[in-house]
Residue, then its C-alpha position, 0 to 999 in steps of 0.5 A: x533804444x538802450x538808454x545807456x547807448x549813445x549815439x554821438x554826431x561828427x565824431x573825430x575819428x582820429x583817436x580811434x586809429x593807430x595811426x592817428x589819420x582821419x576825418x569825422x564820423x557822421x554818427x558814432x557810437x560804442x556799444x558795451x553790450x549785445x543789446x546796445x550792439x544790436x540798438x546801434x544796427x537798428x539805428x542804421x537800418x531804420x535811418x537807412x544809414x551806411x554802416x561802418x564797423x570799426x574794431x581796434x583801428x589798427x589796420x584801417x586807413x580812414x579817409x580825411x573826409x570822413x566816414x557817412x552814416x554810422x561808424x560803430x566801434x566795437x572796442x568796449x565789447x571786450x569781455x570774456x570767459x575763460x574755461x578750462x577743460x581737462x584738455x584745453x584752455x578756451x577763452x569766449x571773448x567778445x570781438x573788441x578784446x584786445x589780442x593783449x589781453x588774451x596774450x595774457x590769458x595764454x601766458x598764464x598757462x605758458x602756452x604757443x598762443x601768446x607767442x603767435x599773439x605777440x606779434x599781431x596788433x588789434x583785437x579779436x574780431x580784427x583777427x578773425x576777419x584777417x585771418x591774422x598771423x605772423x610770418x615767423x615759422x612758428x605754431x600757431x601763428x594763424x587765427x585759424x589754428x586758434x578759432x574754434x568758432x564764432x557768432x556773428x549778428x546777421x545783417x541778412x534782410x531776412x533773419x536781421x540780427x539773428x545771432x548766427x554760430x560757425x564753427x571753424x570749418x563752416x569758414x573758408x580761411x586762407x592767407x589773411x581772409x576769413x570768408x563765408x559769415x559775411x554779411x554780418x558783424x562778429x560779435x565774439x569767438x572762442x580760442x582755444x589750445x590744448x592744456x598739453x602744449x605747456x612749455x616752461x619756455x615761452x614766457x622768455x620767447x615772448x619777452x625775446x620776440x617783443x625785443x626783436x620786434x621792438x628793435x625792427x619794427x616802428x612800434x613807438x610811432x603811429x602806424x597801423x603794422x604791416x601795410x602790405x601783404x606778403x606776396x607769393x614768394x616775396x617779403x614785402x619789406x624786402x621788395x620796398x627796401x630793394x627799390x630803395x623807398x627806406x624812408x620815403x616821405x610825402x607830408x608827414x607820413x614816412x616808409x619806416x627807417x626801420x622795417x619798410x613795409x611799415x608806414x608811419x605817422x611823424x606827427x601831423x601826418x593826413x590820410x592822403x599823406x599816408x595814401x600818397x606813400x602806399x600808391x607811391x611804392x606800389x607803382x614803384x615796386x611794380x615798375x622795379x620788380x614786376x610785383x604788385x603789393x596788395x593792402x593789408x590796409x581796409x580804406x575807410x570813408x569817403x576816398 
């Protein structure tokens, strides 16, 4: 094993979430390499501990019980390149990067891509796995439109760690899934957009989206973004809001004032707080409207 990694007992796994919720991990560690990366998967498999991949901890909810086994975090593995083609401007970045920095990559180059990245937390890994977007009318505003390819390490008996390359039509993307490289973990993407799209104005559109989601959404509380998924035809915030839940609190965990189809953490909020709330305006939209509201939300641990 890696001199350099390692690998930590009973690790509060708080900080590592933006919402600031939940237990301990049994074992954790943070890899800041492939070699470490790959250190950490050996350690589980030859332990025969359950694995528990963790990004950025934006859209997760961890249980107050805890994660068993090894929890690995992947947001030291950030580092990326960037090329410029005669037509295309391509970052490779490990998955840990967060979608801020490559925000800026695209800035620099005044392309569409750092207005879609505005809008959606977490990093890149998070982003391909979600198949992240924003439900502005805007291009891009999927990771599909954005991923060229990505390389996973593969947790497949036979070829264990094998670095496996996909690119973008090897997957099955659809609204907020990314599927067909599993079972495996990320370990980083290419980005890219055409050089041509430059436009002199998008510096100002992202700094007007980042004044409009400021004043919408909860953005100086913990909360782990949009909860649930939009349904077919619906607007989940909008449903929420119809049934009157604006607010709804259990413990210290709230439905915005804001934007209902946030959830956020006053301050001292638990992960079962915040459960309570989501199974809560599930049961309660589906008895008011006749639609069930699907998670966004990857619930992790011991539930």
């Amino acid at each position: 094993m890696s001199e350099s990694l390692e690998i930590k007992e009973n690790v509060t796994l708080a900080p590592f979430t933006s919402w600031q919720v939940g237990g301990s991990a049994e074992f954790f560690c943070l890899p800041e390499t492939l070699e470490q990366l790959k250190d950490a998967l050996r350690f589980a498999k030859d332990k025969g501990h359950k694995l528990t991949i963790l990004g950025s901890g934006s859209n997760v909810l961890i249980s107050d019980r805890g994660i068993q086994g090894l929890t690995l975090c992947t947001k030291k593995l950030k580092a990326k390149e960037i090329n410029k083609t005669e037509t295309r401007l391509e970052v490779i970045c490990e998955s840990g990067l967060l979608k801020t920095e490559l925000l800026k990559t695209f800035l620099k180059e005044k392309l569409p891509p750092a207005e879609f990245l505005a809008g959606v937390p977490g990093d890149v890994g998070g982003g391909v796995v979600m198949n992240a977007g924003v439900g502005e009318q805007i291009r891009p505003r999927e990771f599909v439109e954005i991923t060229d390819w990505i390389e996973v390490l593969s947790l497949e008996e036979e070829n264990f760690l094998e670095l496996k390359h996909y690119n973008r039509d090897d997957l099955s993307w659809s609204y907020r899934h990314c599927r067909g490289w599993e079972p495996g973990l990320i370990y980083r993407a290419q980005i890219s957009w055409p050089l041509s799209d430059a436009d002199p104005e998008i510096i100002q559109r992202v700094r007007s989206a980042n004044q409009i989601r400021l004043k919408k959404q909860p953005l100086d509380m913990p909360s782990c973004g949009s909860v649930f998924v939009n349904p077919e035809g619906h607007k989940s915030g909008q449903l929420i809001d119809h049934c009157g839940l604006r607010g709804f609190q259990v413990g210290q965990a709230q439905v915005s004032e804001k934007h209902a189809n946030f959830i956020v953490n006053l301050g001292g909020a638990t992960a079962e707080n915040i459960d309570a709330v989501i199974k809560h305006v599930q049961k309660t939209v589906l008895e008011k409207k006749g639609v069930q509201l699907r998670t966004e939300v990857v619930y992790l641990g011991s539930w």
